[in-house]
N, CA, C and O atoms as a Tinker XYZ file with bonds, in Angstrom:
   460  protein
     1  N      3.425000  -24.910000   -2.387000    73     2
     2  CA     2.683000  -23.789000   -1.843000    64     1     3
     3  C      2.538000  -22.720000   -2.926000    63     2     4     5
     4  O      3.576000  -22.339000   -3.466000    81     3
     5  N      1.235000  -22.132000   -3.351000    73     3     6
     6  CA     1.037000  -21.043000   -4.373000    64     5     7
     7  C      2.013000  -19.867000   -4.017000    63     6     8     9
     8  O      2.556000  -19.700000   -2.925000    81     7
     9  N      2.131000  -19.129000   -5.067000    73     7    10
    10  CA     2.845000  -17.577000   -4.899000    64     9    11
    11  C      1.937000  -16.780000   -4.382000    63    10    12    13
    12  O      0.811000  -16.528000   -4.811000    81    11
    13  N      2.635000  -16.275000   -3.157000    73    11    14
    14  CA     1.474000  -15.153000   -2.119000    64    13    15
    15  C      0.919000  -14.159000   -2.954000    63    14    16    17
    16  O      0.116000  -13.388000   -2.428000    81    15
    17  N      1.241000  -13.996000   -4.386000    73    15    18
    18  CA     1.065000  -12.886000   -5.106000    64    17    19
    19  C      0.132000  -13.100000   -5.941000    63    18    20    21
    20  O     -0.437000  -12.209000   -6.572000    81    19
    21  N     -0.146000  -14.490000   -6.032000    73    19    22
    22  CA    -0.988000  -15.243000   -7.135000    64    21    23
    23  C     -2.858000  -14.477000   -6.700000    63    22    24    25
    24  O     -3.433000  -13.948000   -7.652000    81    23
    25  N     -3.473000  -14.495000   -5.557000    73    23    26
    26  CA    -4.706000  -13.908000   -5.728000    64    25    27
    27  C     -4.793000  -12.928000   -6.264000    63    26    28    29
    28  O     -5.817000  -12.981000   -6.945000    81    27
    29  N     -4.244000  -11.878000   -6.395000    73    27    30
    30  CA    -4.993000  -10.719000   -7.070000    64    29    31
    31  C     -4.343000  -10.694000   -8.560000    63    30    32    33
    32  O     -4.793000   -9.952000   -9.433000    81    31
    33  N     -3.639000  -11.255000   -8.696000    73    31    34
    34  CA    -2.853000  -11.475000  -10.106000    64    33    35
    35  C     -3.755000  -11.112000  -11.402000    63    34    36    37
    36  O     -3.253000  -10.569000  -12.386000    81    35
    37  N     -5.673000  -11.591000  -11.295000    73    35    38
    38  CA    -5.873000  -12.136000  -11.882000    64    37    39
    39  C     -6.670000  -10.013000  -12.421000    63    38    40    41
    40  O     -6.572000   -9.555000  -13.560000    81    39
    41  N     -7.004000   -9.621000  -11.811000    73    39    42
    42  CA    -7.120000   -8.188000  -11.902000    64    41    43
    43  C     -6.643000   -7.340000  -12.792000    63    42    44    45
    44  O     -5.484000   -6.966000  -12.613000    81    43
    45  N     -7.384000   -6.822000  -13.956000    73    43    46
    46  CA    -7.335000   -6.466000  -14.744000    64    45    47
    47  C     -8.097000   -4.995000  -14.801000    63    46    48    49
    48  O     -7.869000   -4.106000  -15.621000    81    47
    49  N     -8.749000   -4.975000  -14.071000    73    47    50
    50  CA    -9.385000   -3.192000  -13.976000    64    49    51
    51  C     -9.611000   -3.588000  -12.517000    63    50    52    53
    52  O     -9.766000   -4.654000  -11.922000    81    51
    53  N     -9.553000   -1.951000  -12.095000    73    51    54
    54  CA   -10.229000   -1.803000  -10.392000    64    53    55
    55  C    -10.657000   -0.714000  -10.253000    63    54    56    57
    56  O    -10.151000    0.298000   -9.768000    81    55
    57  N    -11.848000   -0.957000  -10.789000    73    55    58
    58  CA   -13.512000    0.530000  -11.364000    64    57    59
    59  C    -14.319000    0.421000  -10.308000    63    58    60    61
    60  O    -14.312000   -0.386000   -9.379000    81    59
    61  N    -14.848000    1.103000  -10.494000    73    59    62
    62  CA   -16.272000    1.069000   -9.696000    64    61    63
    63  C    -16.926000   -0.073000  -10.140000    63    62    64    65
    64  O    -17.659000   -0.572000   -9.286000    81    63
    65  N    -16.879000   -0.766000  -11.447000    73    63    66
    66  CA   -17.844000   -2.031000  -12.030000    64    65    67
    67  C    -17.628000   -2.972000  -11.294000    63    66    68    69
    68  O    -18.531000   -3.773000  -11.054000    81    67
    69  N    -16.136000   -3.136000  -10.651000    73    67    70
    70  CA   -15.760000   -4.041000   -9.672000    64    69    71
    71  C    -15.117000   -4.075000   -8.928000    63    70    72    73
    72  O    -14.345000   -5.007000   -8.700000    81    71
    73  N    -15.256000   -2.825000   -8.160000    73    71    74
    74  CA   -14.703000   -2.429000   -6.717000    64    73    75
    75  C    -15.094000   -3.668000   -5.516000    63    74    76    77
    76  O    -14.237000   -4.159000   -4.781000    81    75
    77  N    -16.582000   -4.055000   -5.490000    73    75    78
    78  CA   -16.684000   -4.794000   -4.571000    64    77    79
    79  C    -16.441000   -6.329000   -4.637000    63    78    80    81
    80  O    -16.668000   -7.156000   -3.753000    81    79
    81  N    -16.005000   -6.497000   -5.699000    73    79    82
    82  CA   -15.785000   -7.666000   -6.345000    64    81    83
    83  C    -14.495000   -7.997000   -5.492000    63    82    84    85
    84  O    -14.341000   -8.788000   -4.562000    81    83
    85  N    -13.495000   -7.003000   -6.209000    73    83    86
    86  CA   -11.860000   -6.997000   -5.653000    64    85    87
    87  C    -11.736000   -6.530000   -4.280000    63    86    88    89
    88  O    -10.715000   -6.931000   -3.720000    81    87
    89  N    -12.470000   -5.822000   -3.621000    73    87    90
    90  CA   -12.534000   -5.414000   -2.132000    64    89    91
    91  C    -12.707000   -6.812000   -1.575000    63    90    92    93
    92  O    -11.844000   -7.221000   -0.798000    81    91
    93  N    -13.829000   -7.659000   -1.919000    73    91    94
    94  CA   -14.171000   -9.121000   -0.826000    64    93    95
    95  C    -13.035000   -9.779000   -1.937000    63    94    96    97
    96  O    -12.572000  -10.758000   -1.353000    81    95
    97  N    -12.541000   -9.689000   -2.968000    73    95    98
    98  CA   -11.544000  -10.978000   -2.731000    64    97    99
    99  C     -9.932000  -10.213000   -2.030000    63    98   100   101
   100  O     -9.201000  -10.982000   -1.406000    81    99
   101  N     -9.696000   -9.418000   -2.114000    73    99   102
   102  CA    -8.656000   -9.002000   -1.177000    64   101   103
   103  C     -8.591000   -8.921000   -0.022000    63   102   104   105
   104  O     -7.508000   -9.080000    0.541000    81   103
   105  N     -9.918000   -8.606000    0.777000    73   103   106
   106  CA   -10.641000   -8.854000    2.231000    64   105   107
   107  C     -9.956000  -10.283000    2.544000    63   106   108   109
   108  O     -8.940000  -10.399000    3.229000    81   107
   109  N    -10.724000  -11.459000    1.888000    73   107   110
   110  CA   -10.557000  -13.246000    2.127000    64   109   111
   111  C     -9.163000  -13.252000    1.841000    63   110   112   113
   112  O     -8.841000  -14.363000    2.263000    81   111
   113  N     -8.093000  -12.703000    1.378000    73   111   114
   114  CA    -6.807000  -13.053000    0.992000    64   113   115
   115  C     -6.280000  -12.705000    2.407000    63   114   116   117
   116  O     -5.964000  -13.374000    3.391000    81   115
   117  N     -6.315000  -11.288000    2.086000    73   115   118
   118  CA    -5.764000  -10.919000    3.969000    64   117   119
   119  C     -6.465000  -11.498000    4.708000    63   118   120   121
   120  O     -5.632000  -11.585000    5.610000    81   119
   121  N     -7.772000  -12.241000    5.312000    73   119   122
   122  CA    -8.121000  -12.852000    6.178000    64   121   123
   123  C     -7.313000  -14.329000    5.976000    63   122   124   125
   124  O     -6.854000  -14.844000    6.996000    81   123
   125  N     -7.158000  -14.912000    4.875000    73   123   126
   126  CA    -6.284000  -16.236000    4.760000    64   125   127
   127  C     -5.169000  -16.038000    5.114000    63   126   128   129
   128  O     -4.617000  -17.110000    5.363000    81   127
   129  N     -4.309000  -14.884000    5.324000    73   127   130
   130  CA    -2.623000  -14.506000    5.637000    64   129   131
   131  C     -2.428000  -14.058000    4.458000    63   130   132   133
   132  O     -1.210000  -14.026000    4.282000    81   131
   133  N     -2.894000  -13.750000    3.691000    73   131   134
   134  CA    -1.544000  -13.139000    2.421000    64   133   135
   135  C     -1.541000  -11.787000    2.938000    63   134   136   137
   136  O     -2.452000  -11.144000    3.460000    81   135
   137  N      0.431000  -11.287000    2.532000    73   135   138
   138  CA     0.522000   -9.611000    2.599000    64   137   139
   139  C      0.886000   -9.182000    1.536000    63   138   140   141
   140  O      1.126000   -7.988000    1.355000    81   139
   141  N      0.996000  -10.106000    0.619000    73   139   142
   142  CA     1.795000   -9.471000   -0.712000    64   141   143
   143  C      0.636000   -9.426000   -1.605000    63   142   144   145
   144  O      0.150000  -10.557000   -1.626000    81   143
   145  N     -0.126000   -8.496000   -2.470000    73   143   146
   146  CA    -0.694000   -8.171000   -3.521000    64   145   147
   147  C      0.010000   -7.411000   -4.863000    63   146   148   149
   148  O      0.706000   -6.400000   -4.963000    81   147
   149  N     -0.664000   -8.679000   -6.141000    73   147   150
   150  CA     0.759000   -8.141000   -6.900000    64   149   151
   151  C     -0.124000   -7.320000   -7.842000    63   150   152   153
   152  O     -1.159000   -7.984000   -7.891000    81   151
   153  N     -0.302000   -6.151000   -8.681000    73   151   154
   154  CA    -1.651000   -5.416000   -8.997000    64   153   155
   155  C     -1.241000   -5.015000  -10.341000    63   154   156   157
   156  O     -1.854000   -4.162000  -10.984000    81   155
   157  N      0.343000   -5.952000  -10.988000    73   155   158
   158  CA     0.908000   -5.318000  -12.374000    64   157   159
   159  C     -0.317000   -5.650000  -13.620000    63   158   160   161
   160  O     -0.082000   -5.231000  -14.753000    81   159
   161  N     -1.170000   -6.152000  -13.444000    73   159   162
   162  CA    -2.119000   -6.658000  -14.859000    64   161   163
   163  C     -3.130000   -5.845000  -14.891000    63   162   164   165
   164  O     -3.996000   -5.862000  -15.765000    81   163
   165  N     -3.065000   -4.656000  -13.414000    73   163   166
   166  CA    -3.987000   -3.849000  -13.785000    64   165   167
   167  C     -4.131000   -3.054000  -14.614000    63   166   168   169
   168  O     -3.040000   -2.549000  -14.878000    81   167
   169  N     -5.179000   -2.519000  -15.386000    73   167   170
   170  CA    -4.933000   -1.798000  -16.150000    64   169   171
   171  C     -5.845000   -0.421000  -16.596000    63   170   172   173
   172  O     -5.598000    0.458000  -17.422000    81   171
   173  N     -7.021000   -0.627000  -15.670000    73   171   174
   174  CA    -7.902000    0.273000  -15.614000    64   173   175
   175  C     -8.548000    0.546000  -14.382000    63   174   176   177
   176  O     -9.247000   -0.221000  -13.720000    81   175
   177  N     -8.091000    2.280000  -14.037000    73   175   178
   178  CA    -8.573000    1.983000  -12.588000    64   177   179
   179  C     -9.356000    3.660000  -12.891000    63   178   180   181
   180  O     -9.238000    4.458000  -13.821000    81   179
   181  N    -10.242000    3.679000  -11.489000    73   179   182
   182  CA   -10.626000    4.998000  -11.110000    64   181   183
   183  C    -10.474000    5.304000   -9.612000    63   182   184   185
   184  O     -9.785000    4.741000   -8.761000    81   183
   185  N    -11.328000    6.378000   -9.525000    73   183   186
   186  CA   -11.379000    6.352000   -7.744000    64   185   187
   187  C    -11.353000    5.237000   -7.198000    63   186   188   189
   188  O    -10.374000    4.944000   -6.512000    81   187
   189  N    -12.261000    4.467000   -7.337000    73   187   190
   190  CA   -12.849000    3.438000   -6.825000    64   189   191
   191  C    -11.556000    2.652000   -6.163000    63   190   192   193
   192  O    -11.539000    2.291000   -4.986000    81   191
   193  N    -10.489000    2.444000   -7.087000    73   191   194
   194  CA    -9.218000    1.994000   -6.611000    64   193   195
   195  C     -8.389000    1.842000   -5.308000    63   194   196   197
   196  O     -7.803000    0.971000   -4.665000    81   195
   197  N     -8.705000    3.371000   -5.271000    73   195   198
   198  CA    -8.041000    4.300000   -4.516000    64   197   199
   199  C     -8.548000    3.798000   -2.674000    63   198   200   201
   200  O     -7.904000    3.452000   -1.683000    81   199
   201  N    -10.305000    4.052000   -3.033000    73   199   202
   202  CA   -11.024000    3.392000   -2.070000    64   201   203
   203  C    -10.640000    1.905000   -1.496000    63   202   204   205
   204  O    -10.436000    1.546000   -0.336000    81   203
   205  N    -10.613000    1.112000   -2.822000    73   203   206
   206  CA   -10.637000   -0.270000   -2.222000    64   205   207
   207  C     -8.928000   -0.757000   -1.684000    63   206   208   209
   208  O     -8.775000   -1.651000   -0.851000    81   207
   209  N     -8.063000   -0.207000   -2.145000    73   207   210
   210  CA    -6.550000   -0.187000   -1.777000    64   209   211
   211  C     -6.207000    0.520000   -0.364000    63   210   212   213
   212  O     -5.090000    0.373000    0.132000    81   211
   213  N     -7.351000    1.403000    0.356000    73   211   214
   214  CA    -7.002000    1.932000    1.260000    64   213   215
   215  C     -8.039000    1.014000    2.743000    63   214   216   217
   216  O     -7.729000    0.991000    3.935000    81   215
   217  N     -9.549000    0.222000    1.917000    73   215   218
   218  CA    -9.844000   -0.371000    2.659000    64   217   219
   219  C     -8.991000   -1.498000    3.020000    63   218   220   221
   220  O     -8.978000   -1.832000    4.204000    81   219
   221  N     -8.167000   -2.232000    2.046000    73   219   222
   222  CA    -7.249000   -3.549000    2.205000    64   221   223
   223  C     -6.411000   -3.415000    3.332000    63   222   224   225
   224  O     -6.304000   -4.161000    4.306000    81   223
   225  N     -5.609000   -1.954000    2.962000    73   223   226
   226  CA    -4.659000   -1.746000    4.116000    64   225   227
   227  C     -5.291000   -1.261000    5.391000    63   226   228   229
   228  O     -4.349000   -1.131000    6.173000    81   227
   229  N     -6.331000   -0.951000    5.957000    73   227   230
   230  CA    -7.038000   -0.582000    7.353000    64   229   231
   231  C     -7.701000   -2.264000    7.885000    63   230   232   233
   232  O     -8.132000   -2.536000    9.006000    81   231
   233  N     -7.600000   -3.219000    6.656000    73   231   234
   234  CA    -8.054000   -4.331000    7.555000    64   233   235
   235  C     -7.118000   -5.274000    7.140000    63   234   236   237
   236  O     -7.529000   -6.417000    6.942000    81   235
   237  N     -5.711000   -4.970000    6.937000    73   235   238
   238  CA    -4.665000   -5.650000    6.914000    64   237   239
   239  C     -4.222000   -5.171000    8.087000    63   238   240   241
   240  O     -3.854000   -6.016000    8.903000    81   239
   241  N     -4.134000   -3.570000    8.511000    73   239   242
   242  CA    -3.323000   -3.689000   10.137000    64   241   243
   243  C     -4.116000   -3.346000   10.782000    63   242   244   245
   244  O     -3.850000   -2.435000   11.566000    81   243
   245  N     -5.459000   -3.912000   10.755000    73   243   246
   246  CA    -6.671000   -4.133000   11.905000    64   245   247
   247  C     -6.116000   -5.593000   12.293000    63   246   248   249
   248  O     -6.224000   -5.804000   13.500000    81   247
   249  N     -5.593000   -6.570000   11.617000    73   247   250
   250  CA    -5.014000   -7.700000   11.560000    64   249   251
   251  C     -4.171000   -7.876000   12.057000    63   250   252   253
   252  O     -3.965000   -8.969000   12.584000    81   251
   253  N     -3.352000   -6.924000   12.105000    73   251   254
   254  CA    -1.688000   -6.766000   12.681000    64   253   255
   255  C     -0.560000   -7.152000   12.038000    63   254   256   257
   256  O      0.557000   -7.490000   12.430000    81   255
   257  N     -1.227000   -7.000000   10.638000    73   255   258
   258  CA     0.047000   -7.316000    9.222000    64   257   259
   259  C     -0.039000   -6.104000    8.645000    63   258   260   261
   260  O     -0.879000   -5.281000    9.009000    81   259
   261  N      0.976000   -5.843000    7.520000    73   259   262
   262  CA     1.757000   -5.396000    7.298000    64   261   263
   263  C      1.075000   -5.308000    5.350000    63   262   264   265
   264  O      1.863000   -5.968000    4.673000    81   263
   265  N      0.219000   -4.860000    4.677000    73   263   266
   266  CA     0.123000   -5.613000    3.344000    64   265   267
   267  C      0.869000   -4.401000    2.416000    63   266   268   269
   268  O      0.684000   -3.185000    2.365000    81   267
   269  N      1.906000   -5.415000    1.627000    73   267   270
   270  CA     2.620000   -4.624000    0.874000    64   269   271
   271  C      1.524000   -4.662000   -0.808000    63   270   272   273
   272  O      1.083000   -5.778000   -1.084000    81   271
   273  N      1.160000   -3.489000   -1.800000    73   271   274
   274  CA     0.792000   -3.902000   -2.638000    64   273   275
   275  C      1.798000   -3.331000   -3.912000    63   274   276   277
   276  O      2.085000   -2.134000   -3.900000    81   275
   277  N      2.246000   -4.074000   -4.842000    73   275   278
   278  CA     3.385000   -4.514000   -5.308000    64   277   279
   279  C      2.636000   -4.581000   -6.757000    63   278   280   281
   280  O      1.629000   -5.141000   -7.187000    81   279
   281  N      3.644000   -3.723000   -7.287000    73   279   282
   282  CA     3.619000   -3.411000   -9.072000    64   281   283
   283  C      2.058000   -2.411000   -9.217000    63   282   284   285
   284  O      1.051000   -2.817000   -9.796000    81   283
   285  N      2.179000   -1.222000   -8.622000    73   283   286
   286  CA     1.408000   -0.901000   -9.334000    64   285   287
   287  C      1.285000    0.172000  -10.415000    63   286   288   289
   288  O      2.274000    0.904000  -10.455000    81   287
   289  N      0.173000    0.501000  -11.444000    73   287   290
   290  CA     0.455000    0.771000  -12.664000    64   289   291
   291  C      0.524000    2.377000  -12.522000    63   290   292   293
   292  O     -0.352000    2.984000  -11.905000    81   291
   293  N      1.452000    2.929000  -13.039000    73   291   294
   294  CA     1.369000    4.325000  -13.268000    64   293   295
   295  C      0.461000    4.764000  -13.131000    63   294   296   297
   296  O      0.566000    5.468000  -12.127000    81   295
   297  N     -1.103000    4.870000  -13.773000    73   295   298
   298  CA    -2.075000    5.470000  -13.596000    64   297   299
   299  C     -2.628000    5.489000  -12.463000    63   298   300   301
   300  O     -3.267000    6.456000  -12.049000    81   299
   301  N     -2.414000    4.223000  -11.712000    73   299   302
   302  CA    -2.853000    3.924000  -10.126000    64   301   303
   303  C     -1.865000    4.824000   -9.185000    63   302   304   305
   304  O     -2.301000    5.372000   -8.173000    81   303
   305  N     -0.983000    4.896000   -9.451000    73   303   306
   306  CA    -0.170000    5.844000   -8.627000    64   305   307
   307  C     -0.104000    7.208000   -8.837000    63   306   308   309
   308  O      0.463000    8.037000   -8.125000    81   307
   309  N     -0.832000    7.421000  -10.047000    73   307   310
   310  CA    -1.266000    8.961000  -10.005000    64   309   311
   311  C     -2.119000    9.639000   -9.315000    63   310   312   313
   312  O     -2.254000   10.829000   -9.030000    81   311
   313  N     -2.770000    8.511000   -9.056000    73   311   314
   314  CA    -4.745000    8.491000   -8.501000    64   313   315
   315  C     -4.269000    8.555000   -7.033000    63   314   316   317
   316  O     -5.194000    9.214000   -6.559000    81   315
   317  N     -3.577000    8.347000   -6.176000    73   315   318
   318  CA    -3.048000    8.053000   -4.993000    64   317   319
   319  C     -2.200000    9.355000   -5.005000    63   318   320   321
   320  O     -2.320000   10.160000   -4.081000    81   319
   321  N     -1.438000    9.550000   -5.924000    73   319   322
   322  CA    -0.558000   10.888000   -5.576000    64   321   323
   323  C     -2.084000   11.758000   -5.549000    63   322   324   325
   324  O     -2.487000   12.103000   -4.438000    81   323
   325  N     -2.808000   12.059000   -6.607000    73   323   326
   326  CA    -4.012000   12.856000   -7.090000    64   325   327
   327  C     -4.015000   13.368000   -5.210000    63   326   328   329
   328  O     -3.529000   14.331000   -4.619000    81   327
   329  N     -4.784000   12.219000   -4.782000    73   327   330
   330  CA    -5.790000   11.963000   -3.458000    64   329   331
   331  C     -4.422000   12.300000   -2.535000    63   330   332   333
   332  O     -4.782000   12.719000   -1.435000    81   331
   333  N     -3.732000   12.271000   -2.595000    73   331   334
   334  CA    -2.910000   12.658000   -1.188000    64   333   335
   335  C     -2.548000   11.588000   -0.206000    63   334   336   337
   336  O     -2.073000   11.792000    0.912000    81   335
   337  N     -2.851000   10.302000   -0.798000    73   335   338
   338  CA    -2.502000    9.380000   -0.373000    64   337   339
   339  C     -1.520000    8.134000   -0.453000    63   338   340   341
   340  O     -1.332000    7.143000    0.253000    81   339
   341  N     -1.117000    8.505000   -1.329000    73   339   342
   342  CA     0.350000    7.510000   -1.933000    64   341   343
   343  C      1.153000    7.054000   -1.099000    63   342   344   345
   344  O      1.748000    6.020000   -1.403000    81   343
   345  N      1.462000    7.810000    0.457000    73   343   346
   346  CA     2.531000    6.815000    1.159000    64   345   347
   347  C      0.831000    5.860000    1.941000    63   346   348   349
   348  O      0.906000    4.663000    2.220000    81   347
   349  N      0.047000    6.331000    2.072000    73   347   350
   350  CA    -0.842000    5.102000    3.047000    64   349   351
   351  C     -1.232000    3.495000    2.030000    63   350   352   353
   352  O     -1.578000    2.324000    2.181000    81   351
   353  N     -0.951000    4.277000    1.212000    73   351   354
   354  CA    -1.341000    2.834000    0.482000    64   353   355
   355  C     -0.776000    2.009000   -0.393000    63   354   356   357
   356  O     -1.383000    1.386000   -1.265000    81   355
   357  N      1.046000    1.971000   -0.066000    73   355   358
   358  CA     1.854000    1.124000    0.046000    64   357   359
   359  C      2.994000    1.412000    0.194000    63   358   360   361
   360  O      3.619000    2.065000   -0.641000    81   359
   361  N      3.512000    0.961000    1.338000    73   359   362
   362  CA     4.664000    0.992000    2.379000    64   361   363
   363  C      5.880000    0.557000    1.158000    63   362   364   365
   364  O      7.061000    0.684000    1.482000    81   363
   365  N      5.471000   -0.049000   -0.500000    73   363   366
   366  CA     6.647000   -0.179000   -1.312000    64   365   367
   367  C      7.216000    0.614000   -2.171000    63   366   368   369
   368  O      8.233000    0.401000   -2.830000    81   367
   369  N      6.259000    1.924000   -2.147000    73   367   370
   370  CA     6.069000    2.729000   -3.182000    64   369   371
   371  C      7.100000    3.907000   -2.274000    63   370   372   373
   372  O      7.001000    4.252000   -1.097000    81   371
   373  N      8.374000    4.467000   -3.631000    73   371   374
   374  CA     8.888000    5.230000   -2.757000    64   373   375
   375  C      8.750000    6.819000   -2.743000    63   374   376   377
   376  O      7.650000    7.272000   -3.062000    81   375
   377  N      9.552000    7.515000   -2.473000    73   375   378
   378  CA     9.375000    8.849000   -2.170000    64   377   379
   379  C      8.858000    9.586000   -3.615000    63   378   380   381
   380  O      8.157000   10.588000   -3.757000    81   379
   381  N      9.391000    8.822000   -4.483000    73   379   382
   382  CA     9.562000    9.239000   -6.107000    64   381   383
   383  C      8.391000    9.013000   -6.331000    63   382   384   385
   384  O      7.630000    9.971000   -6.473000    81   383
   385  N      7.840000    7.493000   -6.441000    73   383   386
   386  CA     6.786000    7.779000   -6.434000    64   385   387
   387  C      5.271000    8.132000   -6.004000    63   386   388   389
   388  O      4.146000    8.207000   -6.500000    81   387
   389  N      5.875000    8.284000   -4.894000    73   387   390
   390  CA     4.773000    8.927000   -3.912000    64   389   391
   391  C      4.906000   10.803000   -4.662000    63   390   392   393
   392  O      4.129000   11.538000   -4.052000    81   391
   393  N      5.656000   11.509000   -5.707000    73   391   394
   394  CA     5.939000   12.766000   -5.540000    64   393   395
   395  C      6.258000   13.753000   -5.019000    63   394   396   397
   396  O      6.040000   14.947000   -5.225000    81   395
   397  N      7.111000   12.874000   -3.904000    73   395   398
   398  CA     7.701000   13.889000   -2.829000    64   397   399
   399  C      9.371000   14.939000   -3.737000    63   398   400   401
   400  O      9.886000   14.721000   -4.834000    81   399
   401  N      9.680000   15.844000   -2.837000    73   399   402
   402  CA    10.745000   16.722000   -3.428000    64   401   403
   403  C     10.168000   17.214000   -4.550000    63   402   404   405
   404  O     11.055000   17.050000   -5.387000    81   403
   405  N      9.257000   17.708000   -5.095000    73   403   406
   406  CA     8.894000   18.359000   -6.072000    64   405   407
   407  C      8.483000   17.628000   -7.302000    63   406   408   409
   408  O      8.296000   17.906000   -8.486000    81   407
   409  N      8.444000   16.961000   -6.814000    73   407   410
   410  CA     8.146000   15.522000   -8.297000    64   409   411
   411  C      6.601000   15.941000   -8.523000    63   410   412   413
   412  O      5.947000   15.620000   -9.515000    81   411
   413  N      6.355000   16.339000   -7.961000    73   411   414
   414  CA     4.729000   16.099000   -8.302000    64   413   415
   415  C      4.321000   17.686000   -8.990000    63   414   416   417
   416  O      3.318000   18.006000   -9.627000    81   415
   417  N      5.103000   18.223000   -8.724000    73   415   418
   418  CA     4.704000   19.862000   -9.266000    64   417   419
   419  C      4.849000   20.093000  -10.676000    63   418   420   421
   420  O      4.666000   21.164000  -11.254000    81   419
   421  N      5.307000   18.640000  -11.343000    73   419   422
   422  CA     5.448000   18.615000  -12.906000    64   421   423
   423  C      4.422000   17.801000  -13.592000    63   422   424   425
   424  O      4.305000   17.676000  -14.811000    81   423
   425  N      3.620000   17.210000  -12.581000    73   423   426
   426  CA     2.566000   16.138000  -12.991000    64   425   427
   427  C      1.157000   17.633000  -12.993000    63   426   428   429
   428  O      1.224000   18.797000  -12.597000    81   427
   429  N     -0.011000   16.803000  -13.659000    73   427   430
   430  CA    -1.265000   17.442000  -13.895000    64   429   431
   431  C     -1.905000   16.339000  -13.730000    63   430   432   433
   432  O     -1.462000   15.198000  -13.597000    81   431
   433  N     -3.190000   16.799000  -13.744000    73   431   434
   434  CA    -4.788000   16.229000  -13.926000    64   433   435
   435  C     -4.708000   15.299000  -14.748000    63   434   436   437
   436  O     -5.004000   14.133000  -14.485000    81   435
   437  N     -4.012000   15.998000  -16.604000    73   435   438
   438  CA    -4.372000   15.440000  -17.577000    64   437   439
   439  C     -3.326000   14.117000  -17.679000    63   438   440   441
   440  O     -3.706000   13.360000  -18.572000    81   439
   441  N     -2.276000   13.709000  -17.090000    73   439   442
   442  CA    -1.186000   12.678000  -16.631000    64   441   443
   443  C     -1.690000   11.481000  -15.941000    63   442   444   445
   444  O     -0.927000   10.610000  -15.522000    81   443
   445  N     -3.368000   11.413000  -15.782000    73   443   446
   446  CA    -3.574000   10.441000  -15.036000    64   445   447
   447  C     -4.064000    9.500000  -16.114000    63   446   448   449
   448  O     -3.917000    8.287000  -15.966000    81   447
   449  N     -4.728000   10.082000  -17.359000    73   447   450
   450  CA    -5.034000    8.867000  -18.279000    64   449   451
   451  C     -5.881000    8.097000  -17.056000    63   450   452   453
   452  O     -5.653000    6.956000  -16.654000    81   451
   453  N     -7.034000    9.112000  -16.512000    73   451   454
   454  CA    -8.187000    8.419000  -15.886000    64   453   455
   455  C     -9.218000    7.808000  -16.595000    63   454   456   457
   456  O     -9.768000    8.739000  -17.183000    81   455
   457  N    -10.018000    6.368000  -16.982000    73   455   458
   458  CA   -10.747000    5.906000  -17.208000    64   457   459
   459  C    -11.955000    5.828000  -16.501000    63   458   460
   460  O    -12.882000    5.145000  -16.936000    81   459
């Protein structure tokens, strides 16, 4: 049986150039059963990210699962702290790095190394 982590593995940016690209193959993953998305090879993200990581999880528990997304890259978790959204869009990511307790009052704009 493949590693549940193996579809998105292959993800290397998550831009706007290929937001909808990675939106329908993460869509068909969670429609096949996977909950685990592993997102460490990413390496270039923008908004767009942000968008398609928050559509995964509204039609992962439209589903009635649970999708954990797993390894993601500093810059992606800035973009999520940025947006105010870091605990909705993964239940693995913790308080730290979500920037809770003041963690975040030492971060800036210029810390996101946005592409």
């Amino acid at each position: 049986m493949p590693d549940p982590l193996d579809t998105l593995q292959s993800l290397t940016s998550l831009t706007v150039h290929n937001a909808t690209l990675a939106l329908e193959q993460g869509m068909a993953a969670i429609r096949s059963g996977q909950t685990r998305f592993d997102l460490r090879n990413v390496k270039a993200v923008d908004s767009a990210a942000v968008s398609v990581m928050l559509t995964w999880q509204r039609a992962a528990q439209e589903a009635g699962a649970v999708l954990e997304l797993n390894n993601l890259p500093t810059n992606l978790k800035n973009l999520t702290k940025l947006y105010g959204v870091c605990a909705l869009v993964s239940s693995t990511l913790s308080a730290e790095d979500c920037g809770t307790a003041g963690a975040h009052a030492a971060r800036s704009p210029s810390d996101l190394h946005h592409h």
